[in-house]
C-alpha positions, 0 to 999 in steps of 0.5 A, a space after each residue: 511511516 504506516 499507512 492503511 492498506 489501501 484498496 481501490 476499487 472501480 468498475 469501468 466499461 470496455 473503453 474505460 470509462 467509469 460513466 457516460 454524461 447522462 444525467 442518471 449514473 451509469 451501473 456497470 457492476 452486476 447485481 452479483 458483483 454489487 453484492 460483493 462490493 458490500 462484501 468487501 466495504 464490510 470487510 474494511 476500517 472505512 470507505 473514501 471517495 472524491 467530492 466529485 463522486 458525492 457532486 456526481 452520484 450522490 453515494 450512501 456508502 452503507 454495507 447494506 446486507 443487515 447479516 454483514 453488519 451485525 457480524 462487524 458489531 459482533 467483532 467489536 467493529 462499529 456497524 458501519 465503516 468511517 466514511 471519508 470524503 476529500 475536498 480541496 475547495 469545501 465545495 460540498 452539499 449539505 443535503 448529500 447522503 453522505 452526511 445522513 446515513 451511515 456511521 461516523 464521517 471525516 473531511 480532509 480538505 485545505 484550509 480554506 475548504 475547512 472554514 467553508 465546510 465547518 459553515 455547512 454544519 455537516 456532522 463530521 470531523 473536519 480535517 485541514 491539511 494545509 494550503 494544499 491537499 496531502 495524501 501521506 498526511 491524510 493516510 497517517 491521520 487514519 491510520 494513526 488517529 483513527 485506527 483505521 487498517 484498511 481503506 477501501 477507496 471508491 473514486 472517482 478517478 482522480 482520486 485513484 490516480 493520485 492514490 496511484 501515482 504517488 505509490 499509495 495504493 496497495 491493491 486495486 481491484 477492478 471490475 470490467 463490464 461489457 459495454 461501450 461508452 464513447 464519449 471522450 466527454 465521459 469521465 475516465 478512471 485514470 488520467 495521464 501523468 507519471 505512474 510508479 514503474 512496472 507491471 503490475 502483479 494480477 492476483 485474481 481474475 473472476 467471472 461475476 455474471 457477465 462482468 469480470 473481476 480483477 485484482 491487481 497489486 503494484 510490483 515496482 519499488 519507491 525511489 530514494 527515501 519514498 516508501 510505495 506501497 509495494 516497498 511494504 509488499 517486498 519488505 513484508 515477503 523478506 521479513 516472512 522468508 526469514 521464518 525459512 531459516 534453520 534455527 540458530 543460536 548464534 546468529 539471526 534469521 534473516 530473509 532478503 529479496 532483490 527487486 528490479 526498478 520495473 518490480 521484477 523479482 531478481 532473487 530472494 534468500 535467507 540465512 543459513 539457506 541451502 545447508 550454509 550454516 554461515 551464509 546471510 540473507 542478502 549474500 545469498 540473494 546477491 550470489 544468484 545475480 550475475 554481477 554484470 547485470 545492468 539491473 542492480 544499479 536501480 534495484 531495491 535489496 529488501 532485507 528483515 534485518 539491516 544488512 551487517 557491517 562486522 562478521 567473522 564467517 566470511 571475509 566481506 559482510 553484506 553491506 559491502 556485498 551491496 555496496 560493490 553490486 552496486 545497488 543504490 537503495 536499500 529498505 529494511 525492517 529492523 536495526 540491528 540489536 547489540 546481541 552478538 555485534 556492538 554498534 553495528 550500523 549497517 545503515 549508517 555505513 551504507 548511507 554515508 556510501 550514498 545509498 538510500 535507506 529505508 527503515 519501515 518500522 512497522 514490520 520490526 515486530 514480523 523481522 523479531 518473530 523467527 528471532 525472539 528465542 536470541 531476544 529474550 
């Protein structure tokens, strides 16, 4: 289902805190890197954060520089970004800036904390998720009711890690300043439990006066039927490696990546590739992997197009090319239409092979760009 690109940011000391335990909050940005938070916060669709940060800091949430805010206005975007909290419990003060600066608000809470937030009188839509607090539900309610493309996640830790941890969170963009906290009482950006596989991919390092700025962006694939962030991320370079395709009028452009449980790109290819004018996007990216490698049993094959089950170019189509490579978990953007083949259920043949498909919808229309002159 389609999320919100979601965007977390914090910044942290040395040792990883995000505070200390005094009662002031600690400021770890500089002044210059405050003023690209504001950079960024204007930038998005809305900002979130915990109900412990509003307990804690007491936050506007405002995109201050009046220059950034007339600029949303003059893009036909509200002044300022939705501002979000989360709570399971309903436990919020009514007082708290949140609520009295700033544009248009929402809660997420259980349904027990909606009855004790609708009693506050707060101004904002209230939003119960159930017995218990679920971010795939909160996320497509943004994205769906709200229109919101971009989230910017501002804490605090425990929301970052759940973002994290459940393979939410397409970037994260993390500031490290040049102090030291100590206290093991002090709060943490991230807490234990199991995170998504892999290394993550750096995709900027900044100075910033004497902080420094990092941004990240999970590499390692979802497993079974669960999209993660990264899903979308691999799925999206397949679709625009289908662009790469010489053009064709029998048979469709089509791009295709093989990604390793940890997010090691193992091969990438597309249709018609090389000079083989018969050749399709994941036979391409499969024939550069040696068929002994252990990694293909837990590897994610992330094609445009879902992989064939009929041709006539080549004595095996591709999805029994994965099927004997063994790959377990496949994630495409697009069924196949009845243009040149009827019926053509390359999905069904794989998951009745006990392969996992995904079909990510929302990138059907970037998988039919390269292709519409065979649509029309």
């Amino acid at each position: 289902m389609p999320y919100p690109y979601v965007l977390l940011s914090a910044a942290v000391s040395l040792d990883g805190y995000l505070d200390d335990t005094g009662p002031d909050r600690l400021l770890l940005s500089s002044p210059a890197d405050f003023d690209r938070v504001d950079e960024v916060r204007a930038s998005v669709d809305a900002i979130l954060i915990g109900a412990g940060t509003i307990r804690a800091d007491n936050p506007r949430l405002l995109v201050n520089d009046h220059g950034r805010r007339a600029a949303r206005v003059a893009a036909g975007k509200t002044e300022y970004p939705l501002k979000v909290t989360v709570t399971a419990t309903g436990d919020l003060d009514p007082d708290a800036k949140f609520w009295h600066t700033g544009g248009e608000k929402v809660v997420y809470t259980t349904e027990t904390g909606a009855q004790r937030i609708r009693g506050l009188g707060v101004a904002a839509d209230v939003v119960s998720l159930g017995t218990d607090l679920d971010w795939p539900a909160l996320l497509k309610d943004l994205y769906e009711a709200r229109g919101v493309g971009r989230l910017m996640v501002e804490g605090g830790g425990t929301v970052h890690t759940q973002l994290l941890q459940q393979g939410l969170a397409d970037e994260l963009q993390l500031v490290l300043a040049p102090v030291f906290v100590g206290d093991p009482k002090a709060p943490r950006l991230f807490g234990p439990g199991g995170y998504q596989a892999g290394r993550l991919r750096l995709l900027e390092s900044r100075r910033i006066e004497d902080v420094v700025l990092m941004r990240y962006e999970p590499t390692g694939p979802g497993t079974g039927a669960s999209a993660s962030a990264a899903d979308r991320h691999w799925l999206r370079l397949a679709c625009e490696l289908a662009a790469d395709c010489p053009p064709s009028r029998t048979a469709f452009s089509v791009g295709a990546v093989v990604v390793a449980a940890d997010g090691t790109e193992l091969a990438r290819g597309h249709s018609r590739e090389s000079g083989d004018a018969v050749v399709h996007a994941e036979e391409a990216a499969l024939a550069k992997i040696p068929s002994a490698d252990p990694r293909l049993a837990t590897a994610t094959v992330y094609t445009s197009l879902e992989p064939c089950t009929h041709r006539s170019s080549r004595p095996h189509p591709c999805a029994e090319l994965i099927l004997r490579a063994g790959v377990r978990r496949v994630v495409t953007a697009w069924r196949e239409p009845d243009t040149f083949v009827e019926a053509a259920d390359g999905t069904g043949t794989l998951r009745e092979a006990g392969v996992a498909v995904l079909v990510l919808g929302e990138y059907e229309d970037l998988a039919k760009t390269p292709n519409a002159h065979l649509l029309s």
